[in-house]
Each structure stands twice: as C-alpha cells, then as structure tokens.
Backbone as a ProteinNet text record, in pm:
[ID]
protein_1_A
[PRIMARY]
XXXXXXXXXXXXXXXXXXXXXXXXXXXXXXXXXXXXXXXXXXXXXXXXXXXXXXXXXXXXXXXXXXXXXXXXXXXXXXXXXXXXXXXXXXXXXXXXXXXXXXXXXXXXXXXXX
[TERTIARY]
-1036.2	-1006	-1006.8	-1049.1	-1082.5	-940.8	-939.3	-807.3	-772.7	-659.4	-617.8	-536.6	-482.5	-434.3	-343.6	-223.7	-101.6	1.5	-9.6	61.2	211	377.8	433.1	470	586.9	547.8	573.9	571.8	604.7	459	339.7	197.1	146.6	54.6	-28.1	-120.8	-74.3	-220.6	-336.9	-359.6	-513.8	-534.2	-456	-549.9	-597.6	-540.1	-528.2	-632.5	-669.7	-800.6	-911.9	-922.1	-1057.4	-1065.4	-943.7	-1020.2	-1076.8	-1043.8	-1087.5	-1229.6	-1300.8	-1376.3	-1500.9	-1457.1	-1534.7	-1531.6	-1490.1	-1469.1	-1372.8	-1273.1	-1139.7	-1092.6	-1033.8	-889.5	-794.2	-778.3	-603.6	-576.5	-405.5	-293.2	-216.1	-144	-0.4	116.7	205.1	365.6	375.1	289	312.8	223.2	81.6	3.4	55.9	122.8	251	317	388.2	498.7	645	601.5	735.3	823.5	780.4	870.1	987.3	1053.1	1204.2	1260.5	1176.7	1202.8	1256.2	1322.6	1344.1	1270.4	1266.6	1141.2	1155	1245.5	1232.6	1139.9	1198.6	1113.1	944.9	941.2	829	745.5	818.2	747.8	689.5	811.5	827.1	659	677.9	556.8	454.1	380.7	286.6	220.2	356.7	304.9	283.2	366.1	329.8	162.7	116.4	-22.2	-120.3	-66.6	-207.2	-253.7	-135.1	-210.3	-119	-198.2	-158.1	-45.1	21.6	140.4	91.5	68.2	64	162.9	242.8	342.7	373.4	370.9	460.9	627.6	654.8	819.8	837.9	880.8	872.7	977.2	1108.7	1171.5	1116.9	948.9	877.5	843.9	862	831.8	956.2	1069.7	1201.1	1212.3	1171.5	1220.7	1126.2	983.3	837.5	895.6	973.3	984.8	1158.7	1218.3	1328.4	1294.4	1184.2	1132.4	1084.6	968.9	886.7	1047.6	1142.1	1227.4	1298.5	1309.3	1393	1253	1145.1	1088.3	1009.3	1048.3	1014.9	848.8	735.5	625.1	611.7	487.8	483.6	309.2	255.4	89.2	50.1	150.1	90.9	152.6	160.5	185.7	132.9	57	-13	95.2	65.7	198.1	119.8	142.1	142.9	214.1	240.5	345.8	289.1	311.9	258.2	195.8	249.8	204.7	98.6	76.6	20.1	-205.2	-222.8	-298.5	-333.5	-487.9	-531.4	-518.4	-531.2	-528.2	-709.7	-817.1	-885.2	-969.2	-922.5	-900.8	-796.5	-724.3	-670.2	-737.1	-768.8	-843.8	-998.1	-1071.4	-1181.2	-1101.3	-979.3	-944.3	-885.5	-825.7	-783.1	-919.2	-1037.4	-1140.6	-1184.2	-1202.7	-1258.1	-1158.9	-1013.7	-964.5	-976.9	-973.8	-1013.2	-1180.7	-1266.6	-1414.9	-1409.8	-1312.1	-1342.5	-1227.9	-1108.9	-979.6	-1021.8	-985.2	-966.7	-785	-778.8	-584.5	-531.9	-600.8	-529.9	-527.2	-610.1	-638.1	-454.1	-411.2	-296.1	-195.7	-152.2	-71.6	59.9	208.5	260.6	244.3	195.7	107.2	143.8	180.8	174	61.8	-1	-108.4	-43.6	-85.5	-84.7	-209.3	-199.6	-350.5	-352.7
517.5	378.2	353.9	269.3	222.9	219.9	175.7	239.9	73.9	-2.8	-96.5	-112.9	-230.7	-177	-339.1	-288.8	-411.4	-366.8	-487.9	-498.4	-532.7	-482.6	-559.6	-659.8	-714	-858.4	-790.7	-655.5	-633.2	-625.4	-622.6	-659.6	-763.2	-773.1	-952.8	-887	-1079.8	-1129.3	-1109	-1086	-1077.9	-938.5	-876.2	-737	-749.7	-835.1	-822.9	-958.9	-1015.4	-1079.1	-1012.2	-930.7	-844.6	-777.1	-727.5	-570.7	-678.7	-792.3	-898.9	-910.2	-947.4	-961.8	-861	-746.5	-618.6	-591.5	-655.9	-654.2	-554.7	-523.4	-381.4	-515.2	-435	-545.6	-497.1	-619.6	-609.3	-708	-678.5	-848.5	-836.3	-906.5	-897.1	-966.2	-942	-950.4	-1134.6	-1147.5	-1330.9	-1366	-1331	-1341.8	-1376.9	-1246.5	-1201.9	-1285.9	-1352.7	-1452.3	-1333.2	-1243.6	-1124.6	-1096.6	-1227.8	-1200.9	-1191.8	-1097	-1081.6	-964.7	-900.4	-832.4	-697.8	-657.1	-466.7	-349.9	-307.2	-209	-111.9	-124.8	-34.6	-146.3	-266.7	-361.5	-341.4	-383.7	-360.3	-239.1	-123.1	-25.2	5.1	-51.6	-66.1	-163.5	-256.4	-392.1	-292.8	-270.1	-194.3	-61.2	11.6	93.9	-0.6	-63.8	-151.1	-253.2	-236.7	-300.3	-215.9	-37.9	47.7	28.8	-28.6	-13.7	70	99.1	137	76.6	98.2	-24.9	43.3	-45	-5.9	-45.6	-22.1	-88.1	-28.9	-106.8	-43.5	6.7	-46.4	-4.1	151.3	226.5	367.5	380.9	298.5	292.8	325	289.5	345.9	504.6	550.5	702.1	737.6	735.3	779.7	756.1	607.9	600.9	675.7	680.1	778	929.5	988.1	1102	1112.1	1007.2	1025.2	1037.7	920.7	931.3	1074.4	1096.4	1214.9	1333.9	1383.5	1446.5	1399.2	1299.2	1270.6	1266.9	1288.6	1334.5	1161.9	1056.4	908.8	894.3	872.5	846.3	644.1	699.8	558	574.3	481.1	494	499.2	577.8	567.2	496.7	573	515.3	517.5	392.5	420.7	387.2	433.3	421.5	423.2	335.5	303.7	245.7	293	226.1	116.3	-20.4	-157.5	-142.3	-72.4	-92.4	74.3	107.2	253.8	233.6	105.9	65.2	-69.8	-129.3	-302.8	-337.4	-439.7	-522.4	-441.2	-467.3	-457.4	-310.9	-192.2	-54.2	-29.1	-133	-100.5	-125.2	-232.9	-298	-206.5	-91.8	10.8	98.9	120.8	266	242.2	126.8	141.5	86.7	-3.1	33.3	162.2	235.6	398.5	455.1	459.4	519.3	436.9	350.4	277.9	230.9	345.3	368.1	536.5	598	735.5	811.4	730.2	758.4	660.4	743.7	683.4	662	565.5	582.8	715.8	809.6	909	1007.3	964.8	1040.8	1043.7	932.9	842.3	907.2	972.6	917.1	1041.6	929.8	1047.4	1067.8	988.1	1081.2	979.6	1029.3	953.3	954.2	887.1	875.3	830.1	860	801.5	782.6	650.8	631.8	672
-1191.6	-1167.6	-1015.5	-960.3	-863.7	-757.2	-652.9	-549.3	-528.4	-576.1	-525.9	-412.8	-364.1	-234.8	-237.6	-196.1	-250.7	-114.1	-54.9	84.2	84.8	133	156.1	262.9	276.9	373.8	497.4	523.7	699.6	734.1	659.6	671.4	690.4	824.6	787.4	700.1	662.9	532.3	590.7	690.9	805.4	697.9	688.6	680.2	512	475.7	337.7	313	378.4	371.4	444	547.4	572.1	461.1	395.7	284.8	175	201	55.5	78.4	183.9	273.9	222.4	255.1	248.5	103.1	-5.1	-139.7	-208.5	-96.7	-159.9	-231.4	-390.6	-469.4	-353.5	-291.2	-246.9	-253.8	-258.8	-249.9	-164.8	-152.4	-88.3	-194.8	-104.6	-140.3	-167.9	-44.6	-59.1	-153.3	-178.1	-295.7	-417	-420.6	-564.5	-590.1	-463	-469.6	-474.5	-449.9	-434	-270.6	-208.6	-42.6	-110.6	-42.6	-35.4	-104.6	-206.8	-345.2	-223.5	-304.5	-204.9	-199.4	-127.1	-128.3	-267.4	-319.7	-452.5	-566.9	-547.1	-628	-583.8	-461.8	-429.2	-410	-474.5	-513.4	-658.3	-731.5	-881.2	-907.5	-856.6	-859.4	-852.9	-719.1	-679.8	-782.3	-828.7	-978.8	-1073.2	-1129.7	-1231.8	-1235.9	-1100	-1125.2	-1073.4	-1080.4	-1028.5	-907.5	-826.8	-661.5	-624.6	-472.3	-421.3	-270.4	-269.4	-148.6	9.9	106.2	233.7	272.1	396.1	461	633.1	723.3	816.6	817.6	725.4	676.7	663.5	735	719	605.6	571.5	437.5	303.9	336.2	203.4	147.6	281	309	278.8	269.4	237.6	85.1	26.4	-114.8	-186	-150.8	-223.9	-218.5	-130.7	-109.4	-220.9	-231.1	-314.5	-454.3	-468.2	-603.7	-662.4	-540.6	-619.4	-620.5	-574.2	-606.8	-707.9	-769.2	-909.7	-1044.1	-993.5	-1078.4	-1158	-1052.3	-1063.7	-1021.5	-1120.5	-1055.8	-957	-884	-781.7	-786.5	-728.4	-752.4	-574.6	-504.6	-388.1	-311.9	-177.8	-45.3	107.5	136.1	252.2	374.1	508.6	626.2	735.6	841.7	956.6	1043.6	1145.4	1222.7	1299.6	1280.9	1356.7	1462.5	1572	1667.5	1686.6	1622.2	1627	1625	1545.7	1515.1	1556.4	1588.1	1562.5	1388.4	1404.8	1271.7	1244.7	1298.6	1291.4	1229.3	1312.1	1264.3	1168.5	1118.9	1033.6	904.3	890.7	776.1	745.9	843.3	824.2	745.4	829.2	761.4	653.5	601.2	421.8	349.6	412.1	332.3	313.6	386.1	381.5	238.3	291.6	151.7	41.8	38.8	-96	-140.1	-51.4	-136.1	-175	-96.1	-98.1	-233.3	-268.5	-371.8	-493.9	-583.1	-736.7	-677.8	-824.1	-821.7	-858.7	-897.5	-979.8	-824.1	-714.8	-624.3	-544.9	-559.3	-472.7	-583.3	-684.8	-737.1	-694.4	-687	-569.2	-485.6	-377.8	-276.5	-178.9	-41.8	82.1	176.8	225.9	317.9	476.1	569.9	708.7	773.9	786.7	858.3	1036
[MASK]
+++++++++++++++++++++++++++++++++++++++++++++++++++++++++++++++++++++++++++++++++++++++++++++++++++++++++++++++++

C-alpha cells in the first residue's frame, strides 16, 4: 500500500500542498479539521487512516517510542526539527520516502529526515 503522509498542526500547510503538488496523498491536521486533538489523538487518527504522521513536535518521538514498548502499533513517524530544514527540502525529502516506502515499510518505525 502506498506511503501516506498526514501532517500535525506544528507543520505548514505549504508542505502539505507541495507533496499534493508532486501527487504524494497527504493531509493535514487542519484538512482533518483535527487542530487541537493531542498528540496521542493525533497519532491514534494518523493509524486509523494508514498514514504516516510527520511533525516537528519531538513529543511524537517519545509517545511512538512509549507505544512500541507497550506493545501499541502506530503507522509511522516522520521527525524534523523546524528549523533544521527549508520548507522546500523538506517537501523532496518526504516525497522521496513516500515513492521509495510502502506503509508496511513505516510501520512502528521512526524516520528523521
């Protein structure tokens, strides 16, 4: 199955309209209509529709790593720190993983771009 890619709101929509652009499925949080939800919600969401969640929130890297120890599956977590990256190189490098990963590739699994 193909690699979706589901943003929360510490992400601009910019990036989440280039990967639209370049034809990656992605959404966001505001898409969803899910601003505000908690990052456990918004992890919960993100499995529940086979994507995969990007976020600068390093909070995601703490709850993915709590999960996979309680034995809780997640469909993936991509991580970057805001200022580590352009909007621009950002939006290549989650196209690249999302031509090069199935979901089953992501699952459990943390990425850092």
């Amino acid at each position: 199955m193909p690699l979706k890619i589901y943003t929360n709101e510490s992400v601009s929509v910019a990036i989440v309209a280039g990967l639209k652009r370049r034809g990656i499925d992605a959404f966001s949080a505001r898409d969803s209509g899910n601003l505000g939800l908690s990052d456990q919600e918004q992890l919960t969401y993100a499995h529940d529709q086979n994507a995969v969640i990007f976020s600068h929130d390093d909070d995601f890297l703490r709850l993915a790593h709590l999960w996979a120890k309680q034995g809780r599956p997640h469909s993936g977590v991509i991580y970057v720190h805001q200022e580590k990256i352009g909007l621009g190189e950002c939006v290549r490098r989650l196209e690249e993983i999302a031509l090069l990963f199935d979901r089953e590739d992501f699952l459990n699994h943390i990425e850092f771009l």
